[in-house]
PLY file of the C-alpha trace (Angstrom):
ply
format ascii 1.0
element vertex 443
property float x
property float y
property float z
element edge 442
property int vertex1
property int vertex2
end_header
27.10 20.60 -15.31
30.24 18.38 -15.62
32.97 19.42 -12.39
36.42 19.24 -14.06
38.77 17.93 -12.02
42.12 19.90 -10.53
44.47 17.30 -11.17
48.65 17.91 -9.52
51.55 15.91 -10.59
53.24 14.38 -7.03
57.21 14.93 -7.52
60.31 13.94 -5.81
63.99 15.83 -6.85
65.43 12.65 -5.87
65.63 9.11 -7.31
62.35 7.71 -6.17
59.10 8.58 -5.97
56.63 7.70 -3.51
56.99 4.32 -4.39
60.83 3.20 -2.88
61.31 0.81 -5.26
60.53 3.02 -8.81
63.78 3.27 -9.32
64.58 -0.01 -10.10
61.58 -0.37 -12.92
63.89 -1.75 -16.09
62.26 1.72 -18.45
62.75 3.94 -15.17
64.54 7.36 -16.50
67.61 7.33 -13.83
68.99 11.01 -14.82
67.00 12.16 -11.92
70.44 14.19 -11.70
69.95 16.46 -14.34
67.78 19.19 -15.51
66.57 17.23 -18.49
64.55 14.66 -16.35
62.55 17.63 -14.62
61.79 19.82 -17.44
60.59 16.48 -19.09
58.14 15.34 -16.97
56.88 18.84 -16.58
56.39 19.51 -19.81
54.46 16.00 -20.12
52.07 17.13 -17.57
51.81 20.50 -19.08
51.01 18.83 -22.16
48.03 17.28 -20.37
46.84 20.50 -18.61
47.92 19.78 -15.50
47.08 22.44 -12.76
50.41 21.75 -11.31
53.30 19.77 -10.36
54.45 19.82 -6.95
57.78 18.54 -5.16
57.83 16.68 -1.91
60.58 17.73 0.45
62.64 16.02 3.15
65.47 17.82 5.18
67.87 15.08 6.27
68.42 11.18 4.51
66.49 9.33 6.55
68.32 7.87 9.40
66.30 6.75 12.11
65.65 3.21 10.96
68.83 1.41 12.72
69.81 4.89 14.25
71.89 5.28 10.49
71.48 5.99 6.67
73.27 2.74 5.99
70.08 0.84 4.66
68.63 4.17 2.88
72.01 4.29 0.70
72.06 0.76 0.24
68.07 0.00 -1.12
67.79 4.10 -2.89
65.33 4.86 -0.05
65.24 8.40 -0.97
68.49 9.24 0.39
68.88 12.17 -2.25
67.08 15.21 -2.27
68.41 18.35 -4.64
67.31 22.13 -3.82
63.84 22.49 -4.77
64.44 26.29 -6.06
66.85 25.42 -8.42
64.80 22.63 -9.71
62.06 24.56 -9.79
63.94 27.53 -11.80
64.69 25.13 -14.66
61.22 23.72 -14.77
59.99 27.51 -15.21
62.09 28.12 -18.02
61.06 25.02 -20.05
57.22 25.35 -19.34
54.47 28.21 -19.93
51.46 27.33 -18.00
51.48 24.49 -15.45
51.98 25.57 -12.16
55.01 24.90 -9.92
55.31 23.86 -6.28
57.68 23.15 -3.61
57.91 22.18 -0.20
59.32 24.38 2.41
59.14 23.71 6.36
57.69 26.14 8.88
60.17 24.35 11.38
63.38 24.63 9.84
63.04 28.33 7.59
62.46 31.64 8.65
59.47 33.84 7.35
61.56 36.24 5.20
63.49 33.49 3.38
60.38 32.04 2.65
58.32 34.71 1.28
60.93 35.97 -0.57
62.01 32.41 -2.32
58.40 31.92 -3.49
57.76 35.72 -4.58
60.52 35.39 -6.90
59.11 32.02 -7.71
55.99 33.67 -8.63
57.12 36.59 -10.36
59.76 34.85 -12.61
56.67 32.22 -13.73
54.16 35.04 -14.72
52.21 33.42 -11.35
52.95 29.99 -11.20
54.10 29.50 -8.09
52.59 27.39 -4.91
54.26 26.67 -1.73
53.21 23.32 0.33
53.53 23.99 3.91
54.75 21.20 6.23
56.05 21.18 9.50
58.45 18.18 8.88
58.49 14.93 10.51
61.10 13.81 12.97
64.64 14.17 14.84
66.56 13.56 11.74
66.32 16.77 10.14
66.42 18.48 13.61
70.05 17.04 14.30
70.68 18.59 10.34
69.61 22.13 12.09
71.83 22.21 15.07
68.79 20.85 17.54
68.50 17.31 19.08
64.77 16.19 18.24
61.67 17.14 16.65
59.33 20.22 18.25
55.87 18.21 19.72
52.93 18.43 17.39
51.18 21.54 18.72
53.98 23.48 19.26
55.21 22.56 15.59
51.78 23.83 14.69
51.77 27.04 16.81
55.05 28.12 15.13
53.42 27.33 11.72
49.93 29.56 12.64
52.85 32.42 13.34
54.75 31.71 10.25
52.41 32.20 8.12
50.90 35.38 9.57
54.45 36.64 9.21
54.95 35.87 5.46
51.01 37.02 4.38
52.08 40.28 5.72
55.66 40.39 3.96
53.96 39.42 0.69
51.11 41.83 1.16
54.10 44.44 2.30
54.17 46.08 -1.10
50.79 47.51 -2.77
49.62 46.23 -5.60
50.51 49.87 -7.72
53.83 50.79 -5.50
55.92 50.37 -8.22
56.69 53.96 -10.40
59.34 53.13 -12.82
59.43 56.65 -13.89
63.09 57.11 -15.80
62.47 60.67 -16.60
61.68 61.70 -12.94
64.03 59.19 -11.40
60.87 57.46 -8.69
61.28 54.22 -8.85
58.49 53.39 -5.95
55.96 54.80 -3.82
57.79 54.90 -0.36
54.17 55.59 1.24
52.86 51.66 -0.51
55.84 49.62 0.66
55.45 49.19 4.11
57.24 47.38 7.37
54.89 44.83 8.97
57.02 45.00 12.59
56.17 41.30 13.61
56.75 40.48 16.70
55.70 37.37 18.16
56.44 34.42 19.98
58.64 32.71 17.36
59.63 35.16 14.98
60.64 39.27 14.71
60.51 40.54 11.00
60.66 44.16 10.10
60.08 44.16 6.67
59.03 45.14 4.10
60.21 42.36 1.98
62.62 42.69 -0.94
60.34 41.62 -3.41
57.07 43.32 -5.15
53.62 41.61 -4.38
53.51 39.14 -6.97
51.29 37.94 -10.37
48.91 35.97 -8.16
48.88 38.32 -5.35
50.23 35.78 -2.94
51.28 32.07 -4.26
49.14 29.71 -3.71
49.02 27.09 -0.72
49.28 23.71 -0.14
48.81 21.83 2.82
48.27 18.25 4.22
47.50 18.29 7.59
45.29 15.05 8.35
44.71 15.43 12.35
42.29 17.44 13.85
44.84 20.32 14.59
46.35 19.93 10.72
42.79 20.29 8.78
42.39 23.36 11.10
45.43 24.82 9.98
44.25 23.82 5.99
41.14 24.36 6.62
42.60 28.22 7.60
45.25 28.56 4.66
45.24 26.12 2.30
43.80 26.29 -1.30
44.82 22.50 -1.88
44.62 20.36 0.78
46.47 17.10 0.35
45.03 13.93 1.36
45.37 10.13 2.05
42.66 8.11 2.33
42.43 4.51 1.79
39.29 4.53 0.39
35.78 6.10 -1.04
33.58 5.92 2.10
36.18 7.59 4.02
37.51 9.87 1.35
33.81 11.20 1.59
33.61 11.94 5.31
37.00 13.91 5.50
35.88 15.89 1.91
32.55 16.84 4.05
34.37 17.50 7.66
36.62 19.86 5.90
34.22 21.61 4.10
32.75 22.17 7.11
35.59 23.44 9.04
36.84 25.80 5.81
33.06 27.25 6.02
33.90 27.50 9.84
36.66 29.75 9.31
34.99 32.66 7.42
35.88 31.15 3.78
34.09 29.44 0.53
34.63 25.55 0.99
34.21 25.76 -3.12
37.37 28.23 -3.29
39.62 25.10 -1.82
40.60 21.94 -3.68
40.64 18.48 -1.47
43.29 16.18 -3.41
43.99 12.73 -2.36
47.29 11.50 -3.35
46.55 8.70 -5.84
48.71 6.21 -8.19
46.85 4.79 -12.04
48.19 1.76 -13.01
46.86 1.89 -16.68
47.15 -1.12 -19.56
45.90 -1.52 -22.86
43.75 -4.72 -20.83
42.82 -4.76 -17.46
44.85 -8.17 -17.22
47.75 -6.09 -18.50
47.79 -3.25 -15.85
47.22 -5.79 -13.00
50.35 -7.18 -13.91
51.89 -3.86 -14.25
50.79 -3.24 -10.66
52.14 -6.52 -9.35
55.87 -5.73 -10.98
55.37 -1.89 -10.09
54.28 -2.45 -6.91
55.28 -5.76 -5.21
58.48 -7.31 -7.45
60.67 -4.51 -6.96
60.29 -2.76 -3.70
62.72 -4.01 -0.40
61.08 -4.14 2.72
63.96 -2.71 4.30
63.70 0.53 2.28
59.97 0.72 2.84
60.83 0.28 6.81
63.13 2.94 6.20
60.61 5.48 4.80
58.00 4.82 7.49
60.88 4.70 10.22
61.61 8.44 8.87
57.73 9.35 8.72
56.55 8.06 12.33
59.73 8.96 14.27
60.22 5.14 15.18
63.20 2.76 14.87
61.10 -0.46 13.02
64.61 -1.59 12.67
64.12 -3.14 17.12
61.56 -5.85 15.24
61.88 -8.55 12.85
59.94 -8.40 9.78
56.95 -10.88 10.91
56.84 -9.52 14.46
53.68 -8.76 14.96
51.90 -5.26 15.74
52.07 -5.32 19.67
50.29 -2.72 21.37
53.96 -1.38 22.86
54.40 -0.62 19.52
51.49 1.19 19.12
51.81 3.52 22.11
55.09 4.26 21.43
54.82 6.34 18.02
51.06 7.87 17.86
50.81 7.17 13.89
51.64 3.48 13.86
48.12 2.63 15.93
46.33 4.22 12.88
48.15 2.78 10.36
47.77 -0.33 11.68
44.20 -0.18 12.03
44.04 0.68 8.13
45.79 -2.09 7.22
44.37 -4.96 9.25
41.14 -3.56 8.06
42.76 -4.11 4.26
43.71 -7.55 5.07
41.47 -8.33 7.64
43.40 -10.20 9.80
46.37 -9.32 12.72
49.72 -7.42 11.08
52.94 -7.95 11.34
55.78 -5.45 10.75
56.43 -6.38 7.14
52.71 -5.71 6.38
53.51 -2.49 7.31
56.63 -2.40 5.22
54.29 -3.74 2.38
51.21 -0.74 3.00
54.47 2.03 3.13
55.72 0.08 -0.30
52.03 0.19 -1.95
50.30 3.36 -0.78
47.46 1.40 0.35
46.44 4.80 1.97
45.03 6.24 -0.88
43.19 5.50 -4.08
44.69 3.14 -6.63
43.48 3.14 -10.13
44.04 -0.10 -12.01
42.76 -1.07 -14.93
41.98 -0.04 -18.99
42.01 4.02 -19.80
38.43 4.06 -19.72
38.52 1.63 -16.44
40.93 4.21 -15.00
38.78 7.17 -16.17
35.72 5.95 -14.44
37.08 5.23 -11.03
38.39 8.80 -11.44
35.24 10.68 -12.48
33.22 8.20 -9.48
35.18 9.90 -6.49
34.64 13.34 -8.10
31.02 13.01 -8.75
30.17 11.51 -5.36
32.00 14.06 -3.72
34.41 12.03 -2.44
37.22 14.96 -3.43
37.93 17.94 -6.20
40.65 16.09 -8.16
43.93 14.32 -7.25
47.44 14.64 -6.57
48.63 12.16 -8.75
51.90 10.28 -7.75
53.87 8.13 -10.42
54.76 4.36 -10.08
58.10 4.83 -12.52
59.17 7.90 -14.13
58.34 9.15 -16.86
56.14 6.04 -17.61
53.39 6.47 -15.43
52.24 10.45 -16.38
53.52 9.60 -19.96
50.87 6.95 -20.00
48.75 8.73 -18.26
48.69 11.83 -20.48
48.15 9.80 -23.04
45.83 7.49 -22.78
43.55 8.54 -19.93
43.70 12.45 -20.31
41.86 12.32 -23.45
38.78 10.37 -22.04
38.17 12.89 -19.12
38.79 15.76 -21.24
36.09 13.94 -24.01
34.07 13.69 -20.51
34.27 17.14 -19.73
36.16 16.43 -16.52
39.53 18.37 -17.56
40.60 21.08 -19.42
41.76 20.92 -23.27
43.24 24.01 -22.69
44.26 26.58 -19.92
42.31 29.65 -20.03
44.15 31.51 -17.74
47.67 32.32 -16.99
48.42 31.86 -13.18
47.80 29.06 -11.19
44.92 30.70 -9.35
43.24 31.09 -12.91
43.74 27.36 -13.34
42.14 26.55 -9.67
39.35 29.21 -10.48
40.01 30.94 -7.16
40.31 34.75 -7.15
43.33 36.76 -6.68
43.55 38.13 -2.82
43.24 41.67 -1.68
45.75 42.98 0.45
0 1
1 2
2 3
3 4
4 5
5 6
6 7
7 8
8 9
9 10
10 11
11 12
12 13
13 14
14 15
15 16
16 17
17 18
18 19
19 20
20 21
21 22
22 23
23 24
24 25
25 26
26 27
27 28
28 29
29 30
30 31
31 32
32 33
33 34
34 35
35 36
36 37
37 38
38 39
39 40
40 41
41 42
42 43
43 44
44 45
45 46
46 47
47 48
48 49
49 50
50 51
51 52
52 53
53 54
54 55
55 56
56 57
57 58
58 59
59 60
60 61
61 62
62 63
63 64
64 65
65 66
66 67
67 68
68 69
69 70
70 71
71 72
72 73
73 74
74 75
75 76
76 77
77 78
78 79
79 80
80 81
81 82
82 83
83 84
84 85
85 86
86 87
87 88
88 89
89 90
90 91
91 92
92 93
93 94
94 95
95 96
96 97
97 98
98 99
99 100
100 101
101 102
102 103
103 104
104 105
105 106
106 107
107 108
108 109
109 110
110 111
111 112
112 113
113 114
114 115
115 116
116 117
117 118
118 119
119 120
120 121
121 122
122 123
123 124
124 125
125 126
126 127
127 128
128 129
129 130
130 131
131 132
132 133
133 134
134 135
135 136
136 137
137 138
138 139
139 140
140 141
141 142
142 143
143 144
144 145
145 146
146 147
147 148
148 149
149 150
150 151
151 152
152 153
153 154
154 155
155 156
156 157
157 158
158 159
159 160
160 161
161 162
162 163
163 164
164 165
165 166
166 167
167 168
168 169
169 170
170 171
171 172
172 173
173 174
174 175
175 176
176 177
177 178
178 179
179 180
180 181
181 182
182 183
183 184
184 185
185 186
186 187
187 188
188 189
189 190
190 191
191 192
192 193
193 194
194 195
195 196
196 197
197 198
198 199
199 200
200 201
201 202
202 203
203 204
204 205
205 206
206 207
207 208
208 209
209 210
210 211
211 212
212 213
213 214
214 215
215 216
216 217
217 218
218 219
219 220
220 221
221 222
222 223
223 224
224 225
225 226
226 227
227 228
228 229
229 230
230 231
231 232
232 233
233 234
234 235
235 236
236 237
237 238
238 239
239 240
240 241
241 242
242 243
243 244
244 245
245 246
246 247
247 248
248 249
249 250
250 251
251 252
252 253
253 254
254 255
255 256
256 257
257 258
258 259
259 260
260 261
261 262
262 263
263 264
264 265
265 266
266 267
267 268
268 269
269 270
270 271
271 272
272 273
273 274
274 275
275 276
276 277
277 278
278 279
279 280
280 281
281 282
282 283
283 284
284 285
285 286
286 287
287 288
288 289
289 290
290 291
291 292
292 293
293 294
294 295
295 296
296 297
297 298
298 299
299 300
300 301
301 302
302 303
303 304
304 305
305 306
306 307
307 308
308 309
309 310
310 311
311 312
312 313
313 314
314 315
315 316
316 317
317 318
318 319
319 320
320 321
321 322
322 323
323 324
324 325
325 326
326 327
327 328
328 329
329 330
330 331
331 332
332 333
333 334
334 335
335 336
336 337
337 338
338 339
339 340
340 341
341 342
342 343
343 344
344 345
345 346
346 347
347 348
348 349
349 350
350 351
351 352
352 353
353 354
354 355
355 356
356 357
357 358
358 359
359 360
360 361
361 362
362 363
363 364
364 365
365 366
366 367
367 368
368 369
369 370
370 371
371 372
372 373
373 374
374 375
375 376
376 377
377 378
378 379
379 380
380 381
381 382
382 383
383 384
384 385
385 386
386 387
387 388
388 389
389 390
390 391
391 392
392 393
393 394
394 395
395 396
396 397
397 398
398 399
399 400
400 401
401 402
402 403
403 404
404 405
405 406
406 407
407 408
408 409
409 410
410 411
411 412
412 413
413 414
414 415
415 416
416 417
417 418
418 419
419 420
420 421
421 422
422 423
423 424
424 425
425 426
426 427
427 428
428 429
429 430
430 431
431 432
432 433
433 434
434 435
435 436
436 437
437 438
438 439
439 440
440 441
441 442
């Protein structure tokens, strides 16, 4: 039988996406200011069954590349980021069935304000609603929350394990039947179903219960994308997407089986959580056409500087100390744990030594993670080859311009796979756990 793939629109409330130089595409939309552009691109994902559409977050502009924000104002390096709730409330109202996600730190938020923004979340989409847990990424958005730098990894992890406990138990803090809504005896609730959960723990105290009712889907659904050993624990614990980046098949295939193995490790069904590498399709009517889409997309219009700036922000290093064709010393290396991997991905890519603007180039290009080039049916069967060889459950598809890339996505691939068998023509279900076929938790 045919697997159909869960497939998640990547999003950005901000003027780029992934890619720092979509913004400067000649048909890019550039009303990423309004409420238009969002309800737009939802409802062109909706319109190709989407599972969901899901919004990156960031909590300061980055700054750490030169110590300033100068060159992220000056190249559009993502140096705007709107509220994700109020996004999110005007994608609700202009959608029915696509689910909606948002990114909300366990650094930076407190339990309450969490489980409470994405209860209401839930209950004003009939069950839509999925929250993607991160940690965040560097001293930037500390100095934005009144702290000099960055908790270490573990400890950033330890409060996140806590967190979460804490806002289960303030979305499970209402039963399922507590609410009465009797007019003609005046009960309004059960007092003996809503109940304080008295946390008290090494980060957090939260009384409870929370101000909200438990919601359509029970709790929202998660999303995670922890990639060290520490991080697929934590997924492997709570997620029911887990977001990925890997640069190719082969490995895409050994991380989909390790994490398997540590979600069957933690008490639960590896087939009740989606694995979702973050992927870009380059689609043309020829496959000469879309490799010169991907050239202008993806090499004519970024700046190195603004790609230095995003992967300044991301490994907590100032690449701004080096000249672009300095090459990748090992002082480099030690100095910011990520850069040794990435620069073992890429000189595997280009087998050869790398300098710093071939890292500027990999942080421009997503060379990370799967990218689909080529004719609809080209497109389709790269697509349908990583989910049948179990090298993941779908994709979290990111967009080279916008609306372009899901427009031409939706339209010309999304009928193949759905001819295939490999997505939906229609939802079946309501909430976003109907879409992902996973059941609605207990209490």
């Amino acid at each position: 039988m045919t697997r159909q793939m869960t497939m998640v629109g990547f999003m950005q409330a901000g003027n780029v996406t992934v890619y720092s130089g979509s913004w400067r595409y000649p048909s890019a939309d550039l009303g990423f200011l309004t409420m238009d552009y969002y309800q737009h691109i939802a409802k062109t994902l909706e319109a190709g069954r989407f599972d969901c559409v899901f919004f990156d977050d960031r909590l300061a502009m980055p700054g750490v590349y030169g110590n300033s924000v100068a060159d992220t104002v000056r190249y559009g390096a993502r140096p705007i980021k709107l509220d994700l709730t109020a996004v999110l409330g005007g994608i609700i109202g202009a959608t029915d069935r696509i689910g909606i996600g948002a990114t909300y730190s366990t650094t930076y938020y407190d339990p309450f304000h969490v489980a409470r923004t994405f209860a209401t979340l839930d209950h004003l989409s009939r069950g839509r609603a999925a929250w993607n847990v991160v940690t965040s990424v560097n001293d930037s958005e500390a100095q934005n929350f009144g702290l000099e730098s960055h908790l270490g990894h573990d400890e950033r992890y330890d409060r996140a394990q806590e967190f979460l406990e804490a806002v289960y138990a303030l979305w499970d803090s209402w039963e399922d039947d507590a609410l009465i809504l009797d007019r003609e005896s005046g009960e309004f609730a059960d007092p003996a179903k809503v109940h304080e959960i008295n946390h008290h723990g090494t980060y957090f105290s939260v009384r409870g219960p929370l101000t909200v009712p438990r919601t359509p889907q029970g709790r929202p659904a998660i999303l995670q994308a922890g990639s060290s050993g520490r991080g697929r624990e934590f997924a492997a614990q709570w997620a029911d997407m887990i977001f990925t980046a890997d640069p190719g098949l082969a490995v895409a295939q050994q991380h989909y089986k390790d994490q398997r193995e540590r979600i069957a490790a933690s008490g639960r069904d590896p087939d009740s959580v989606k694995i979702l590498p973050m992927a870009y399709a380059v689609v043309g009517e020829t496959q000469a056409i879309a490799e010169e889409k991907e050239r202008l997309f993806l090499d004519a219009y970024v700046h190195p500087v603004a790609s230095l700036a995003l992967l300044s922000e991301v490994m907590n290093y100032d690449f701004a100390q080096h000249d672009l064709d300095d090459p990748v010393s090992e002082e480099m290396m030690a100095a910011a744990g990520g850069i040794r991997g990435l620069a073992d991905g890429v000189r595997r890519h280009l087998d050869r030594e790398v300098t710093v603007r071939d890292l500027a180039a990999h942080r421009a290009t997503l060379l990370q993670g799967p990218r689909f080039v080529g004719t609809p049916e080209r497109v389709a069967d790269q697509m349908q080859e990583w989910v049948e060889s179990d090298g993941c459950d779908g994709f979290v598809l990111a967009a080279t311009h916008l609306p372009g890339a899901f427009e031409e996505f939706v339209r010309m691939v999304v009928p193949i796979l759905q001819k295939r068998g490999l997505m939906r023509t229609d939802y079946e279900g309501t909430t976003l756990r109907d879409h992902l076929g996973i059941e609605r938790p207990t209490r």
